[in-house]
N, CA, C and O atoms as a printed pandas DataFrame, in Angstrom:
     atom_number atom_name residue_name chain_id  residue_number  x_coord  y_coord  z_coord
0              1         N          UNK        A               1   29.212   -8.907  -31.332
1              2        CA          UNK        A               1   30.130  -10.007  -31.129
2              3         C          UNK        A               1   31.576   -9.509  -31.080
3              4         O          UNK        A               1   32.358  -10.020  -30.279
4              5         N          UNK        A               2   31.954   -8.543  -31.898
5              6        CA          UNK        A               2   33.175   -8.020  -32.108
6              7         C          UNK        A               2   33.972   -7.254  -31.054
7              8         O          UNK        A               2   35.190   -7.195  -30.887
8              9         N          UNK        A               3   32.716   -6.539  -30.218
9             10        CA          UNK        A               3   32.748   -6.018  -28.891
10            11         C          UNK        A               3   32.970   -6.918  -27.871
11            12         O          UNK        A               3   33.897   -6.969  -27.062
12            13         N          UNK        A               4   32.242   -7.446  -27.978
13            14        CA          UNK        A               4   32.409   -8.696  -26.260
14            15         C          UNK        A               4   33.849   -9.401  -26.927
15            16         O          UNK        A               4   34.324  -10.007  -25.967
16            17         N          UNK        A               5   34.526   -9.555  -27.800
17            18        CA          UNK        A               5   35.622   -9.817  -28.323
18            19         C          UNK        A               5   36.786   -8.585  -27.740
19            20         O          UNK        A               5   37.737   -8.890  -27.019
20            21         N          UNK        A               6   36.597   -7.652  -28.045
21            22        CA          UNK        A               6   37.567   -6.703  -27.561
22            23         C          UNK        A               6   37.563   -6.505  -26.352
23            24         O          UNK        A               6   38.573   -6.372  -25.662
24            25         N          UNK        A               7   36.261   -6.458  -25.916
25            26        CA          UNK        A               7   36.113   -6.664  -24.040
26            27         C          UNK        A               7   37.137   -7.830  -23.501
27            28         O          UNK        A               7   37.854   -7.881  -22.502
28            29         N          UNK        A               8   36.979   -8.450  -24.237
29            30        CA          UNK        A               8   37.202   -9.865  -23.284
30            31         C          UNK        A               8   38.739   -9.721  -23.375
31            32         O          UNK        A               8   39.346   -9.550  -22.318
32            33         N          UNK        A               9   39.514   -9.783  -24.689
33            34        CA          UNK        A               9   40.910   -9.581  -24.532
34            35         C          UNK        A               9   41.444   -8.417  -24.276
35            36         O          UNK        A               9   42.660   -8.284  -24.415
36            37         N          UNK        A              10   40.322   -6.919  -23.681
37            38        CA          UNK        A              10   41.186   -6.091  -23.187
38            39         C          UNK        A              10   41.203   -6.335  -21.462
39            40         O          UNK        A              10   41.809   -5.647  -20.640
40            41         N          UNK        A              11   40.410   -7.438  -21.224
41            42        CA          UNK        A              11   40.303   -7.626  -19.735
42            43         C          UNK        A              11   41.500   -8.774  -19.354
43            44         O          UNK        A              11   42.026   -8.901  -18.248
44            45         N          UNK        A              12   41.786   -9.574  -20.572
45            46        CA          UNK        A              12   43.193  -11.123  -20.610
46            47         C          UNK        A              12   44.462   -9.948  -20.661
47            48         O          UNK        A              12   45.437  -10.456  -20.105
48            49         N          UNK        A              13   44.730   -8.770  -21.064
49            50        CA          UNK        A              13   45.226   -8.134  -21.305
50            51         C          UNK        A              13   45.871   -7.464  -19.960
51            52         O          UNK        A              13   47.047   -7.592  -19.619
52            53         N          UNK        A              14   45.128   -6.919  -19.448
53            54        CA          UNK        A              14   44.473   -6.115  -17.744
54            55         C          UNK        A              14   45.277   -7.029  -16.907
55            56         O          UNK        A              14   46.167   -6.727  -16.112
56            57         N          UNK        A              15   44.771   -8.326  -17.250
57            58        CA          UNK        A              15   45.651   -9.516  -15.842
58            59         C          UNK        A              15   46.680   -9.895  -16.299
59            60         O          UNK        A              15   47.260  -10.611  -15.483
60            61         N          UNK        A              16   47.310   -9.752  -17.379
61            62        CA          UNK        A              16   48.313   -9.923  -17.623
62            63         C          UNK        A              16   49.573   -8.763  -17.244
63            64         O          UNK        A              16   50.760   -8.930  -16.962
64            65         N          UNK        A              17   48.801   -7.631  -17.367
65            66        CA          UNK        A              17   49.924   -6.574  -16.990
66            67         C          UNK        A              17   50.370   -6.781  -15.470
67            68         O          UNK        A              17   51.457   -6.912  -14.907
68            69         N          UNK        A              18   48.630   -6.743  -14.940
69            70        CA          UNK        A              18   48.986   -6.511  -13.250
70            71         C          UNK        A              18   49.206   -8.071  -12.683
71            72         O          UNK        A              18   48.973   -8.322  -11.501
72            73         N          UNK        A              19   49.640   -9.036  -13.552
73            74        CA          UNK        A              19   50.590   -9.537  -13.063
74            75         C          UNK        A              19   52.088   -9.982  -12.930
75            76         O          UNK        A              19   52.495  -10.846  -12.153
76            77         N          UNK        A              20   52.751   -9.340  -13.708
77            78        CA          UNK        A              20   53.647   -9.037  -13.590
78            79         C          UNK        A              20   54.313   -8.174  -12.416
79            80         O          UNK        A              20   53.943   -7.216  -11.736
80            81         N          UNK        A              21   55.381   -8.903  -12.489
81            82        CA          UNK        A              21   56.313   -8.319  -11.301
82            83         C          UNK        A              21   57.128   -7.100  -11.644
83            84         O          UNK        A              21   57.876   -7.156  -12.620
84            85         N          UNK        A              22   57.013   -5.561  -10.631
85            86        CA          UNK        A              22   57.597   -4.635  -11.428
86            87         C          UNK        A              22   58.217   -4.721  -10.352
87            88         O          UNK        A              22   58.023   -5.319   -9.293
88            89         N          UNK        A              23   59.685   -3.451  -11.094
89            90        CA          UNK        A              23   61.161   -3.578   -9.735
90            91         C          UNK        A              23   60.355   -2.240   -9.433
91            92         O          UNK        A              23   59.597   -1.546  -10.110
92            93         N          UNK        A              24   60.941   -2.156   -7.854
93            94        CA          UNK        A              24   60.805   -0.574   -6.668
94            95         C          UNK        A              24   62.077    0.024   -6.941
95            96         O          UNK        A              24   63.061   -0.677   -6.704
96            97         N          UNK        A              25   62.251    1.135   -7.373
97            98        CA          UNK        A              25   63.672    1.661   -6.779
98            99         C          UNK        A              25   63.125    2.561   -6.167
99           100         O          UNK        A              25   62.006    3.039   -6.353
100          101         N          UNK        A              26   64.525    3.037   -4.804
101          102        CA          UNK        A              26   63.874    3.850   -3.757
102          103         C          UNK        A              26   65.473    4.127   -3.998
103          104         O          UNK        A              26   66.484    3.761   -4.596
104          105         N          UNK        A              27   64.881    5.109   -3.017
105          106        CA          UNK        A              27   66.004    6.421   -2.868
106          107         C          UNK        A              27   67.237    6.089   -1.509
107          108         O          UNK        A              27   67.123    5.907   -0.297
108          109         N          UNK        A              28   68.411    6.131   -2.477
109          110        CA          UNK        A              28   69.306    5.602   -1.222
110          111         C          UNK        A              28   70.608    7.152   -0.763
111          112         O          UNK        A              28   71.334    7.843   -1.478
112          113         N          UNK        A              29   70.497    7.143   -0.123
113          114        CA          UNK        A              29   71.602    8.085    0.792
114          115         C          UNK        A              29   72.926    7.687    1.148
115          116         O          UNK        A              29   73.027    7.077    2.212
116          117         N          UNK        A              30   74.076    7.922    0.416
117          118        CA          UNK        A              30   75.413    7.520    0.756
118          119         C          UNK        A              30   75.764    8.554    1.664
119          120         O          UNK        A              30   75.643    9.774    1.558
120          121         N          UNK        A              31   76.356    7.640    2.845
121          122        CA          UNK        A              31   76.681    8.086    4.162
122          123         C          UNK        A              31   77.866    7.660    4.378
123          124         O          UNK        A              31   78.212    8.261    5.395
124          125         N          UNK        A              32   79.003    6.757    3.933
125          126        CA          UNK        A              32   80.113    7.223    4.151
126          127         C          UNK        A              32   80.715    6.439    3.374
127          128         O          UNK        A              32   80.309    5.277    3.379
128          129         N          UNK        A              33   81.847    6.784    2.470
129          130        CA          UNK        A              33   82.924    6.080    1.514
130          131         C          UNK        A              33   84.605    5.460    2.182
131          132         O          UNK        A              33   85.404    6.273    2.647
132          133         N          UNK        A              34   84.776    4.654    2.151
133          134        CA          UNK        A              34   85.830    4.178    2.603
134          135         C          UNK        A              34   86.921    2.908    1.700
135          136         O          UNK        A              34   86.558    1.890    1.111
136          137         N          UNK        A              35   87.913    3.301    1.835
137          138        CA          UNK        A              35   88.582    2.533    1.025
138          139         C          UNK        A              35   88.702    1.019    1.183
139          140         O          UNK        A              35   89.067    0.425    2.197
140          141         N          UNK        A              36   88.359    0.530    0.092
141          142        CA          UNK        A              36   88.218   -1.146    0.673
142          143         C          UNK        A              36   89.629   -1.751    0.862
143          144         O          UNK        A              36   90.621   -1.511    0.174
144          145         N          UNK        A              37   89.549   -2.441    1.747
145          146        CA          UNK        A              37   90.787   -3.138    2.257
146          147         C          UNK        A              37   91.164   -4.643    1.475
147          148         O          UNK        A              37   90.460   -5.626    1.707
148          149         N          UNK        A              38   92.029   -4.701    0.779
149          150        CA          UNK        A              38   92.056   -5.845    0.594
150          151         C          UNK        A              38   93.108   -7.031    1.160
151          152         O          UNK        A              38   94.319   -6.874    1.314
152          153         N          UNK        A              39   92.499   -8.006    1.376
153          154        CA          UNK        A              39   92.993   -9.313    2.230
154          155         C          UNK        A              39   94.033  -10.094    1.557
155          156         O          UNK        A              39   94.383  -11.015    2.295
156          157         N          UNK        A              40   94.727  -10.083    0.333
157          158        CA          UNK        A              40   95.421   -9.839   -0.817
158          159         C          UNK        A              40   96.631   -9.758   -0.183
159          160         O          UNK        A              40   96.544   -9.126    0.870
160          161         N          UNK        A              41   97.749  -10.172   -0.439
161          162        CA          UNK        A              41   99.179   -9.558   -0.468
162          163         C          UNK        A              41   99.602   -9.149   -1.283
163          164         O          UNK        A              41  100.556   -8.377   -1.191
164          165         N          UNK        A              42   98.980   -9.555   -2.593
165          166        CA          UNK        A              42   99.215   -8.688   -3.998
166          167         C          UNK        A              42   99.223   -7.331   -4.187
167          168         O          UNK        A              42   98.633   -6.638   -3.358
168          169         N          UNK        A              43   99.931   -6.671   -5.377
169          170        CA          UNK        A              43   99.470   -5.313   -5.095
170          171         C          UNK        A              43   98.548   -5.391   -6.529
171          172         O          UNK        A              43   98.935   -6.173   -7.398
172          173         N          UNK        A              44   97.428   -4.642   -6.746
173          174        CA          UNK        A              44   96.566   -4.600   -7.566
174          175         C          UNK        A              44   96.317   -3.074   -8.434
175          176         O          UNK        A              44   96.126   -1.977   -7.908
176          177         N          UNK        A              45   96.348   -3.213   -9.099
177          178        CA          UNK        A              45   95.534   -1.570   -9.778
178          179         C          UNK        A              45   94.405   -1.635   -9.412
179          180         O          UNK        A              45   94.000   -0.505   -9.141
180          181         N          UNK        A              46   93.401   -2.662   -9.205
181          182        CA          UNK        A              46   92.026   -1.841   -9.209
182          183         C          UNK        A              46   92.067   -1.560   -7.595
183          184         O          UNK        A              46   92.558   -1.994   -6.553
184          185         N          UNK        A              47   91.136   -0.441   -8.156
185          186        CA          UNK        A              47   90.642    0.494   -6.817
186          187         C          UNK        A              47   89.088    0.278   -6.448
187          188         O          UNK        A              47   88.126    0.627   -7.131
188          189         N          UNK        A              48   89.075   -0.330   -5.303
189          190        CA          UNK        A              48   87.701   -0.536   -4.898
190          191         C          UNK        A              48   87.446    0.236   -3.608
191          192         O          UNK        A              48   88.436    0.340   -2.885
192          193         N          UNK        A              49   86.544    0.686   -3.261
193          194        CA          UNK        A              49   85.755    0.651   -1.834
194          195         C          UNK        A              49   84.756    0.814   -0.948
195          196         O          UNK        A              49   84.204    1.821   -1.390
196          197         N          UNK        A              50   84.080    0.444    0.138
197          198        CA          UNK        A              50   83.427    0.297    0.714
198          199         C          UNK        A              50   82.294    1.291    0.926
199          200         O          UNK        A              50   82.279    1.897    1.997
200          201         N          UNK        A              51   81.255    1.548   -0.060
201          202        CA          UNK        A              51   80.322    2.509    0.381
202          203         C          UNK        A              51   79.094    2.090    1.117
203          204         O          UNK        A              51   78.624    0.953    1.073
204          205         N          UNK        A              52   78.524    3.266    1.917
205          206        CA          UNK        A              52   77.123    2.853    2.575
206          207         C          UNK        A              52   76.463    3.660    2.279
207          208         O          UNK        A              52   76.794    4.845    2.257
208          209         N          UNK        A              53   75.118    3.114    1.910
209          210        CA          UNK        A              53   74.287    3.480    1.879
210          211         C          UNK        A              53   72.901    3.204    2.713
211          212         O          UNK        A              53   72.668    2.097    3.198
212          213         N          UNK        A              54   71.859    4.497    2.852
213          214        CA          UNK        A              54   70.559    4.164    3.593
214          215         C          UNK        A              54   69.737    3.985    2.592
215          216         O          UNK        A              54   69.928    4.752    1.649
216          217         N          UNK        A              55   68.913    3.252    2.483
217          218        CA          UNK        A              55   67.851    2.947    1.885
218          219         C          UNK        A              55   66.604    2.758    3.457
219          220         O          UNK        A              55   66.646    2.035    4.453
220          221         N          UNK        A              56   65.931    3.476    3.127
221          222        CA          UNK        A              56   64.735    3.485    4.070
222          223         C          UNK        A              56   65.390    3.190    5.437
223          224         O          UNK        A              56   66.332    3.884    5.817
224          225         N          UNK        A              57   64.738    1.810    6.449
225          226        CA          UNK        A              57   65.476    1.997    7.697
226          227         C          UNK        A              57   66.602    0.793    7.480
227          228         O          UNK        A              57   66.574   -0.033    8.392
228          229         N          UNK        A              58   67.595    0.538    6.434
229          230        CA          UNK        A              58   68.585   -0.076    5.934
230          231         C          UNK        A              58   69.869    0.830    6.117
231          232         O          UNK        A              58   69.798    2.048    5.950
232          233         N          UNK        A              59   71.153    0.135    6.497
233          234        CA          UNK        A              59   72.089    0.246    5.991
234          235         C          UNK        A              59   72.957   -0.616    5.076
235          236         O          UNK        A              59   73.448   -1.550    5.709
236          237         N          UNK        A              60   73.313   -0.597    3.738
237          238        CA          UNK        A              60   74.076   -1.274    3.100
238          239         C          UNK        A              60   74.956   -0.862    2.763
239          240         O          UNK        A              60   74.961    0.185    2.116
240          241         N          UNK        A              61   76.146   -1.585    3.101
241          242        CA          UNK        A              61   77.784   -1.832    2.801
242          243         C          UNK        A              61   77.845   -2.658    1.401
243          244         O          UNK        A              61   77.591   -3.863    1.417
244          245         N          UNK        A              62   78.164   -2.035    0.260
245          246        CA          UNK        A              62   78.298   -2.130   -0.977
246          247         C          UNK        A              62   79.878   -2.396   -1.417
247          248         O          UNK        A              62   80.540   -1.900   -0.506
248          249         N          UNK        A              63   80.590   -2.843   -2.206
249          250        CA          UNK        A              63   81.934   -3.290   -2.825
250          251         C          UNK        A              63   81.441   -2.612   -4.196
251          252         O          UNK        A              63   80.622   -2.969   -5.042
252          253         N          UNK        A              64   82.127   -1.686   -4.092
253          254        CA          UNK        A              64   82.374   -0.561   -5.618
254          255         C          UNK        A              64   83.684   -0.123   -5.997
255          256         O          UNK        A              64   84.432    0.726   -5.512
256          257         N          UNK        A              65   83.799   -0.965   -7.063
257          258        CA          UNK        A              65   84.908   -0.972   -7.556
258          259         C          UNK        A              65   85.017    0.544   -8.978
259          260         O          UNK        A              65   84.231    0.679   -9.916
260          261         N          UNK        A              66   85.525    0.921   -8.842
261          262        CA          UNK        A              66   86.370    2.143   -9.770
262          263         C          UNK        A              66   86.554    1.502  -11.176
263          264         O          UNK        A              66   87.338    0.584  -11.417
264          265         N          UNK        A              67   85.682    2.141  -12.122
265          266        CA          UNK        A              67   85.651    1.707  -13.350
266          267         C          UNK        A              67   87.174    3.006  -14.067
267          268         O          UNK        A              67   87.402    4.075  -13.500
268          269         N          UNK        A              68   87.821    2.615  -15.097
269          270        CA          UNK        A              68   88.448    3.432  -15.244
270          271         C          UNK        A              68   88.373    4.341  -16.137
271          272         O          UNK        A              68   87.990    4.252  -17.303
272          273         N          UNK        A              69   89.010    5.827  -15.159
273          274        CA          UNK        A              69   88.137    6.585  -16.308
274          275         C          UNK        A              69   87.373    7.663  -15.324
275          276         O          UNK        A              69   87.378    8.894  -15.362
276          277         N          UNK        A              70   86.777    6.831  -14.512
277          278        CA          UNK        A              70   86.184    7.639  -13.012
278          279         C          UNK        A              70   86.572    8.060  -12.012
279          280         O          UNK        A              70   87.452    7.587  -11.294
280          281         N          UNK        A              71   85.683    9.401  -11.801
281          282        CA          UNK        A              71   86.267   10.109  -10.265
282          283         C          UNK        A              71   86.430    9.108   -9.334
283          284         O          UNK        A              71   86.005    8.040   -9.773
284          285         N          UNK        A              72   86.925    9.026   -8.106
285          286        CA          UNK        A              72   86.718    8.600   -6.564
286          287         C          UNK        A              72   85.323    8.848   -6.310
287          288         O          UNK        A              72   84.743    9.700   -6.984
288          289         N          UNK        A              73   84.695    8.176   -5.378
289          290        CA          UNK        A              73   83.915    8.180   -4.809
290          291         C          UNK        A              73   83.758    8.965   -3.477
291          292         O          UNK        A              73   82.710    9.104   -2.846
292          293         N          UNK        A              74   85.037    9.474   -3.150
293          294        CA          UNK        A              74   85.258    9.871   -1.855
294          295         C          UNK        A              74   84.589   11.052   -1.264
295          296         O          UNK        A              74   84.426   11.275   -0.065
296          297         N          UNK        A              75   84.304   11.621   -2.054
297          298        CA          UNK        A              75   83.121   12.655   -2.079
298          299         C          UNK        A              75   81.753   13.079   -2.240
299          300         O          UNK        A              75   81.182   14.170   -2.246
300          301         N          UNK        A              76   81.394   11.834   -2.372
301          302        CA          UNK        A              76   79.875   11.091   -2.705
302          303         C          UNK        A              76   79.133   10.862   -1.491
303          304         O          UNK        A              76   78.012   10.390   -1.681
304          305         N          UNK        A              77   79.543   11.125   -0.003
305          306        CA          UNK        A              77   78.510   11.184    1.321
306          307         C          UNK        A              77   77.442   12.207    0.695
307          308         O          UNK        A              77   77.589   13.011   -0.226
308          309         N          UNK        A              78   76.192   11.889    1.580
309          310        CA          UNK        A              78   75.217   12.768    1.203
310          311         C          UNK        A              78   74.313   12.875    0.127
311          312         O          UNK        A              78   73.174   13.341    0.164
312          313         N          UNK        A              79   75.092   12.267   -1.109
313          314        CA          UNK        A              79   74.455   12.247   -2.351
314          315         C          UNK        A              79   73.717   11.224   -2.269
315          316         O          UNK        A              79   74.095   10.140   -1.825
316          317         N          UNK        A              80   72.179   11.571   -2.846
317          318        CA          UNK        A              80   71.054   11.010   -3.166
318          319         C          UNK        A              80   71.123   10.310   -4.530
319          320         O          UNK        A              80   71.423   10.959   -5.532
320          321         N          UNK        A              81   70.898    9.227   -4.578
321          322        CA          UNK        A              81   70.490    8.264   -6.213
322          323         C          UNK        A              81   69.232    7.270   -5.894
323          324         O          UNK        A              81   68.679    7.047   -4.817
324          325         N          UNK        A              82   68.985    6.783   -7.114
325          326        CA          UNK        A              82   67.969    5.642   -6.700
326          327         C          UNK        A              82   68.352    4.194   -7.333
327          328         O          UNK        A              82   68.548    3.922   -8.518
328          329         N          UNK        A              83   68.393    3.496   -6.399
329          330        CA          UNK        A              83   68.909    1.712   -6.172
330          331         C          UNK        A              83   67.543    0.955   -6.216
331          332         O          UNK        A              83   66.458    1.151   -5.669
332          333         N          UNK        A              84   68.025    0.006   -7.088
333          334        CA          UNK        A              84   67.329   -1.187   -6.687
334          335         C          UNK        A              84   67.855   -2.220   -6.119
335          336         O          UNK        A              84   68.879   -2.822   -6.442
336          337         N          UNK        A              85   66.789   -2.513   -4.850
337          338        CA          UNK        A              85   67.861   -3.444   -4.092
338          339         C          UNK        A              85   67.799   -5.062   -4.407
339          340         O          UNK        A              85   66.624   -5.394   -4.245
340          341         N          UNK        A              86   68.343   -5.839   -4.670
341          342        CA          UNK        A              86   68.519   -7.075   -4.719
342          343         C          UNK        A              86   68.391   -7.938   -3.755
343          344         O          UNK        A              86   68.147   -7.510   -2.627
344          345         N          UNK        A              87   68.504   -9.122   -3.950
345          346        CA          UNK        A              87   69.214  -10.318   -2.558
346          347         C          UNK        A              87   70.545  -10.301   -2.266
347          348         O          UNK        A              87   70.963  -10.467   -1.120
348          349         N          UNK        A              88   71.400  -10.073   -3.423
349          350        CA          UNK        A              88   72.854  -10.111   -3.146
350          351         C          UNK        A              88   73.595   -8.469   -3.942
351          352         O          UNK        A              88   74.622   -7.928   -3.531
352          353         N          UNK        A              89   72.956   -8.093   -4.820
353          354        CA          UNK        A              89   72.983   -6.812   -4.979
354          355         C          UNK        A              89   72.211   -5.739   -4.993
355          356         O          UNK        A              89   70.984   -5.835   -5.014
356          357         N          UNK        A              90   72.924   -4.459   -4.981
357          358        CA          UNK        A              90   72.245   -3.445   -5.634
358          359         C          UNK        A              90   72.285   -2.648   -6.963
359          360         O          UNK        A              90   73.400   -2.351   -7.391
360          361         N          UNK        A              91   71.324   -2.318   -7.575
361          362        CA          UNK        A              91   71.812   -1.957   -8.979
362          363         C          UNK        A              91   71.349    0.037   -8.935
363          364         O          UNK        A              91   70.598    0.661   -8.185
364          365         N          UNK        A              92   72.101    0.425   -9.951
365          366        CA          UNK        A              92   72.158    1.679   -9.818
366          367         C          UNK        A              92   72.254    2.186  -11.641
367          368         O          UNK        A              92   72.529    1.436  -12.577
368          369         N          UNK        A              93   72.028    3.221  -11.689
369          370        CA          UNK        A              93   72.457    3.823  -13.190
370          371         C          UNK        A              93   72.748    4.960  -12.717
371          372         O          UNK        A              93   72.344    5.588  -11.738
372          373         N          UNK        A              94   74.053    5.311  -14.115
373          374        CA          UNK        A              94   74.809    6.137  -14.224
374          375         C          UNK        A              94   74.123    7.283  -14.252
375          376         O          UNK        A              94   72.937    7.297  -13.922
376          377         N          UNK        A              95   74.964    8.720  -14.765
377          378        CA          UNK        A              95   74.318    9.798  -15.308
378          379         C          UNK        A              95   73.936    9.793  -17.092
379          380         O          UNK        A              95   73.443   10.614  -17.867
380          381         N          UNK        A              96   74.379    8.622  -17.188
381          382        CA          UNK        A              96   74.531    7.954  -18.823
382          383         C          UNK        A              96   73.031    6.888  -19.117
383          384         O          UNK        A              96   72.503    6.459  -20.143
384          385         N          UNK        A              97   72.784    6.784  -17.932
385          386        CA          UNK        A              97   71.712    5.722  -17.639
386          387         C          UNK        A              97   71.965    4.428  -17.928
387          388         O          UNK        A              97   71.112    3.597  -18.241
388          389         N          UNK        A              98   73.685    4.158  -17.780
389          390        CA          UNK        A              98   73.839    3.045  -17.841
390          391         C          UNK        A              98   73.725    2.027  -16.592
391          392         O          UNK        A              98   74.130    2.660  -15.617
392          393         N          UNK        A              99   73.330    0.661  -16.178
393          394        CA          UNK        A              99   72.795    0.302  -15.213
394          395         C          UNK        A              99   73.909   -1.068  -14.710
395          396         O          UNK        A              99   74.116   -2.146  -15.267
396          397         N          UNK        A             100   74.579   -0.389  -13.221
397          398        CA          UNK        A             100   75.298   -1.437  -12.509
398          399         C          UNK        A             100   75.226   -1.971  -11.432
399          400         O          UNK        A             100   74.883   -1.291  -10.465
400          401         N          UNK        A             101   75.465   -3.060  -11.313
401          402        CA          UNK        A             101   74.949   -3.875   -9.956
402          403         C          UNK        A             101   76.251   -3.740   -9.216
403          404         O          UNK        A             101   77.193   -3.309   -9.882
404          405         N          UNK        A             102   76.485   -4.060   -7.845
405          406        CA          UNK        A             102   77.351   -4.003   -6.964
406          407         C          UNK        A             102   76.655   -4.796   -5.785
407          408         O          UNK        A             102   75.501   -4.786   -5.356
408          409         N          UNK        A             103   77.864   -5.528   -5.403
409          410        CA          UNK        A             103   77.903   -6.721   -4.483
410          411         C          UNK        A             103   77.487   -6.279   -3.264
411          412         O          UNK        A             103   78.402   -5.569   -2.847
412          413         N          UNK        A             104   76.376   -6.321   -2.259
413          414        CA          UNK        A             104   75.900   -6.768   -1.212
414          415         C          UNK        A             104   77.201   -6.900   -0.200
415          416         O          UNK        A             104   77.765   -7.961   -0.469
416          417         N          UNK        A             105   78.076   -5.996    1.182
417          418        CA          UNK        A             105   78.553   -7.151    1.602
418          419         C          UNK        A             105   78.129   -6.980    2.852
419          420         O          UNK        A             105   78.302   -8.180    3.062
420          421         N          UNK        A             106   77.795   -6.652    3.716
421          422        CA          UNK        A             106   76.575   -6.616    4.718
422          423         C          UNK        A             106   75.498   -5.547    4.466
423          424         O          UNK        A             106   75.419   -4.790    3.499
424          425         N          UNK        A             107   74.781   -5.628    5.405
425          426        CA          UNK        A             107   73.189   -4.685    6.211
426          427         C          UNK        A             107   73.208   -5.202    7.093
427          428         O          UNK        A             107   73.273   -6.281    7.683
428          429         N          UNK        A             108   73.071   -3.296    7.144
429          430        CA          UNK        A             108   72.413   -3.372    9.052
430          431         C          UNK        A             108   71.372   -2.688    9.649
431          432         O          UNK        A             108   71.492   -1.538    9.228
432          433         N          UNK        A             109   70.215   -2.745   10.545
433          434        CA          UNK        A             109   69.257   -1.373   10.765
434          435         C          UNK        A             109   69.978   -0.616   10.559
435          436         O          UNK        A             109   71.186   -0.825   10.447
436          437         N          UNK        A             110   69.191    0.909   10.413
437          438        CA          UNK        A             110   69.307    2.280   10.483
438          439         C          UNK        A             110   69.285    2.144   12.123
439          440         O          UNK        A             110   68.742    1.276   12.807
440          441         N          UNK        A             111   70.037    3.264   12.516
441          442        CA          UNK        A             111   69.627    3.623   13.811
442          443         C          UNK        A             111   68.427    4.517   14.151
443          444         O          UNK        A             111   68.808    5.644   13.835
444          445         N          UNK        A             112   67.559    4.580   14.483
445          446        CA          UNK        A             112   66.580    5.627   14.570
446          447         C          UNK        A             112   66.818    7.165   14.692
447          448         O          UNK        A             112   67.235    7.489   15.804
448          449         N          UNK        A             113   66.584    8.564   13.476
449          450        CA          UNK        A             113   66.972    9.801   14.259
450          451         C          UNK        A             113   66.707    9.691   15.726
451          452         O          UNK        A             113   65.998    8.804   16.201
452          453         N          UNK        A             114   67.369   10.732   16.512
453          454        CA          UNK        A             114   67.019   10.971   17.585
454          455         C          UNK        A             114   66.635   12.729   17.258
455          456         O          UNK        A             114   67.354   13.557   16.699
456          457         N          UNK        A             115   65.275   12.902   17.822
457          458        CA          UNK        A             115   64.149   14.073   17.888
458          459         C          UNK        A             115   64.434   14.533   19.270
459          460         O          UNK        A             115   64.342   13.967   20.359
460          461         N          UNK        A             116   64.907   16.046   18.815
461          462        CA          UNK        A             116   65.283   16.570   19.797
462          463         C          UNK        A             116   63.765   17.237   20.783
463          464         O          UNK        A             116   62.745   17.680   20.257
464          465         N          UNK        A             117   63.941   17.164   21.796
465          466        CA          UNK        A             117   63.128   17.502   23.090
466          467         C          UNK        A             117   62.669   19.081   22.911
467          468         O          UNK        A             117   62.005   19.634   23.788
């Protein structure tokens, strides 16, 4: 009895895990940093700007703002991290493993490599 007892709630157990919703992070490729422009006549200290990234056949244009304290970003093409992508953001962790989201402000396809002949 004690058995078909442990059976049974290691199987309520089983559907409970695999149903849950787990996050994907995938591997995104920053491809070019640019200083965000702001629409503002103010002048501001914070420093934000415009990075892209590929995620699979995605491009996303991200609003990353400069925490202070931190390098530029301006040198960050090329570098590989892993994102999770959102509806309106993407989230990322540090080298601290601390975890930040950043605002969505377009996507666009990837263009397809072109394979040389």
């Amino acid at each position: 009895m004690r058995r078909l007892i442990g059976v049974i709630g290691l199987c309520l157990l089983t559907l409970t895990v695999l149903g849950q919703s787990t996050s994907k992070y995938q591997v995104a490729t920053i491809t070019e940093v640019k200083p965000h422009q702001n629409s503002g006549s103010g002048a501001s200290d914070v420093v934000s700007y415009d990075v892209s990234a590929k995620v699979g056949d995605t491009i996303y244009v991200v609003l990353y703002t400069l925490p202070p304290g931190e390098i530029a970003p301006t040198y960050f093409a090329g570098r590989n991290l892993l994102v999770l992508v959102g509806k309106n953001t993407i989230t990322y962790n540090d080298i601290l493993g601390r975890s930040f989201d950043v605002p969505i402000e377009s996507q666009r396809p990837a263009k397809p490599s072109q394979k040389p002949e």
